[in-house]
C-alpha positions as CSV (number, residue, x, y, z in Angstrom):
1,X,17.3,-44.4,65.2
2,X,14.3,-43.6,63.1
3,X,15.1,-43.6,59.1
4,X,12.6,-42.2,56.8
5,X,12.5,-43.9,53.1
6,X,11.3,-42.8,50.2
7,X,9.8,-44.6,47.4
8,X,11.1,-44.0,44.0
9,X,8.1,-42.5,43.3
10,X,7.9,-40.2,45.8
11,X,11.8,-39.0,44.3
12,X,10.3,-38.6,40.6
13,X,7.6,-36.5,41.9
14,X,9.8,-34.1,44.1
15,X,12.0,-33.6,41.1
16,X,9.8,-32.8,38.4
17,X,8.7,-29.6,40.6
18,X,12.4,-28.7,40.8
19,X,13.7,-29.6,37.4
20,X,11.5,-27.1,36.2
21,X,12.4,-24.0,38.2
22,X,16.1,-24.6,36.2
23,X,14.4,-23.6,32.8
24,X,14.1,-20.4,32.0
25,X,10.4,-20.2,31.1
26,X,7.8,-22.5,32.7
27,X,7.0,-26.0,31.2
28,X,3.8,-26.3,29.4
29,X,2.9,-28.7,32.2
30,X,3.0,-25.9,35.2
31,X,-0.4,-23.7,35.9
32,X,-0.2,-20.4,34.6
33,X,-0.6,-18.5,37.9
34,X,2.3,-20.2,39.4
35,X,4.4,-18.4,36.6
36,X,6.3,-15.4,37.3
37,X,5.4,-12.3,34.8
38,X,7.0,-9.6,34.6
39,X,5.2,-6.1,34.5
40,X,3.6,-4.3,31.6
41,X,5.2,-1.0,31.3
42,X,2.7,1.5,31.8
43,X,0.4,3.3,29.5
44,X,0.3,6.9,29.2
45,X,-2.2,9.0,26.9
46,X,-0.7,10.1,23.5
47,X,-2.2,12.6,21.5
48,X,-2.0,12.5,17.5
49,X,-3.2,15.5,15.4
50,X,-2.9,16.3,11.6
51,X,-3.1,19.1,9.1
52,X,-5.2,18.9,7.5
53,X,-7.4,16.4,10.0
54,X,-8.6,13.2,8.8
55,X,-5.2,11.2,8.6
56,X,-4.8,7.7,9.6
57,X,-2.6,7.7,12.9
58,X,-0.6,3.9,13.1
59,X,1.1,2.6,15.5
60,X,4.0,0.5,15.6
61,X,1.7,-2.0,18.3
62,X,-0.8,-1.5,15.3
63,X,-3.1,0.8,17.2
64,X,-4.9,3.3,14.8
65,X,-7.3,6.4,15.0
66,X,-8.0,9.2,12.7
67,X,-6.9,12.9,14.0
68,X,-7.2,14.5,16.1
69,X,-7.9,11.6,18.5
70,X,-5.3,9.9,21.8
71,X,-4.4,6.4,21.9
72,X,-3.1,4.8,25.3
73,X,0.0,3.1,24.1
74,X,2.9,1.5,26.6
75,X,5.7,3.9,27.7
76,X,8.2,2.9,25.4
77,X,10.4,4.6,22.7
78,X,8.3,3.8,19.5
79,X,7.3,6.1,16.2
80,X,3.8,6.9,14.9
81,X,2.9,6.8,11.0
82,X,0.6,9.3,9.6
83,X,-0.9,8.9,5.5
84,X,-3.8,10.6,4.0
85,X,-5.0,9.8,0.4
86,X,-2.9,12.1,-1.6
87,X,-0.8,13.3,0.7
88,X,2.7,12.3,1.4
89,X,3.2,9.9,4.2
90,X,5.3,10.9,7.3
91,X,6.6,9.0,10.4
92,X,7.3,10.8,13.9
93,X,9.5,9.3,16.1
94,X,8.5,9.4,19.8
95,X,11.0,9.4,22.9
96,X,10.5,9.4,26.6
97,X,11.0,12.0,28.5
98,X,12.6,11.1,31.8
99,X,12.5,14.5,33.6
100,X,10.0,14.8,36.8
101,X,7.5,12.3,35.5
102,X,8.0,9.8,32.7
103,X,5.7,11.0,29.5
104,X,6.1,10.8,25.8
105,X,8.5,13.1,24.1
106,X,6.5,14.9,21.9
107,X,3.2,15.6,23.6
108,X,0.8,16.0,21.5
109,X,2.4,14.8,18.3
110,X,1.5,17.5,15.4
111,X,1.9,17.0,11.7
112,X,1.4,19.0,8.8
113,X,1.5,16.5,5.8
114,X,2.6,17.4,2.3
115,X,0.3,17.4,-0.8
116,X,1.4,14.6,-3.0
117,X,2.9,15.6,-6.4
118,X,0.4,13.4,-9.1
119,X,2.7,11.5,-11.4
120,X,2.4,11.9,-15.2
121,X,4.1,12.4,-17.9
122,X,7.6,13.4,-17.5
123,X,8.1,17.1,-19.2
124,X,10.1,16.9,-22.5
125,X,11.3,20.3,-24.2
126,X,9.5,20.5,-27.5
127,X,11.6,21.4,-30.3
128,X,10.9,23.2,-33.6
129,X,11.8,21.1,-36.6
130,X,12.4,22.7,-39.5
131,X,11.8,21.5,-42.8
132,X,13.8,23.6,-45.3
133,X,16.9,22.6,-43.6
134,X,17.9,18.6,-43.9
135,X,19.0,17.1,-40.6
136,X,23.0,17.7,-39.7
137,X,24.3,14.1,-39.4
138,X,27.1,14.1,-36.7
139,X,30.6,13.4,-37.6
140,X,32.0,10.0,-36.7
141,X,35.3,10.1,-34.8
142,X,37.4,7.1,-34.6
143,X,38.7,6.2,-31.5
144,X,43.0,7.0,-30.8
145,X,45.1,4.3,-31.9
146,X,47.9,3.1,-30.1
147,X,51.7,3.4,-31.1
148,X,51.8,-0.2,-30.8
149,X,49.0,-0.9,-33.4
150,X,50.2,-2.3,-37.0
151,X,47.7,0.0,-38.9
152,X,46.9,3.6,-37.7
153,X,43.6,4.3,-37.4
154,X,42.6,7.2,-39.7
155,X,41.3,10.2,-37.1
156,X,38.3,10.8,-39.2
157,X,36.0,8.7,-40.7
158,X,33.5,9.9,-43.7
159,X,29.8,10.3,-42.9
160,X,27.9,7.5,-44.2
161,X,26.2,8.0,-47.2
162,X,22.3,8.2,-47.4
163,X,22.0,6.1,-51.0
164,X,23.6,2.6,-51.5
165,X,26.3,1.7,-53.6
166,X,24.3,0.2,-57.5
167,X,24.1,-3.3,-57.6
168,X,26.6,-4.9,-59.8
169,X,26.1,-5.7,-63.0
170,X,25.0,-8.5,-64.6
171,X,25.8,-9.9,-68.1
């Protein structure tokens, strides 16, 4: 009867192979084209367009062109970002379309952007003063007491005079 042995050698090197199709991603050690990768989706021809024309189209890959203009971008639910100097920003969500042939959801992706409002001065009524008339001073209400208190509180209070009280006299 014939026996076949194996050096311990020979063991170590038949597991490594083996211990490493356990993982889930290959080990730094293993060549590249013995790794499985999965596909890229595919690309499909999107195209961006703006009024007024000139925007900067962004993509959420990072993918940018001014419109009108197409990018190629993966087949994948995503949004594009249009901005123009002083005009609002605005992002447009884009679907797929799974009906017939898989495409973008919409196709061609048109935007009319908004003219940005410049930011000044916040708009304050202007009002007349009058100077025959001295200012009213408003009447100071005290707040209600409680039946519990020891000393009412008096419902009205006096206006505060405008002059102070004379110093006090000294001898």
């Amino acid at each position: 009867m014939l026996r076949a042995r194996f050096s311990p050698a020979a063991i170590v090197a038949l597991a490594i192979p083996l211990a490493g199709c356990a993982s889930a991603s290959a080990p730094s050690w293993m060549p590249s084209w013995l790794t499985v990768k999965p596909p890229a989706p595919p690309t499909v021809s999107l195209q961006l367009e703006s009024e007024p024309a000139g925007a900067d189209a962004r993509t959420v890959d990072g993918q940018t062109c001014k419109t009108p203009c197409s990018l190629a971008l993966p087949l994948t639910t995503q949004s594009v970002s249009f901005s123009l100097s002083g005009y609002l920003p605005q992002t447009v969500p884009i679907e797929v379309a799974q009906s017939g042939e898989p495409n973008f959801q919409p196709n061609p992706v048109q935007v009319k952007l908004s003219t940005a409002k410049p930011a000044g001065k916040p708009h304050r009524p202007k009002v007349a003063a009058s100077s025959k008339t001295p200012a009213a001073r408003p009447e100071i209400v005290a707040p209600a007491s409680n039946e519990d208190d020891a000393f009412p509180a008096p419902t009205r209070m006096a206006a505060p005079s405008s002059t102070f009280p004379p110093p006090p006299q000294t001898r």
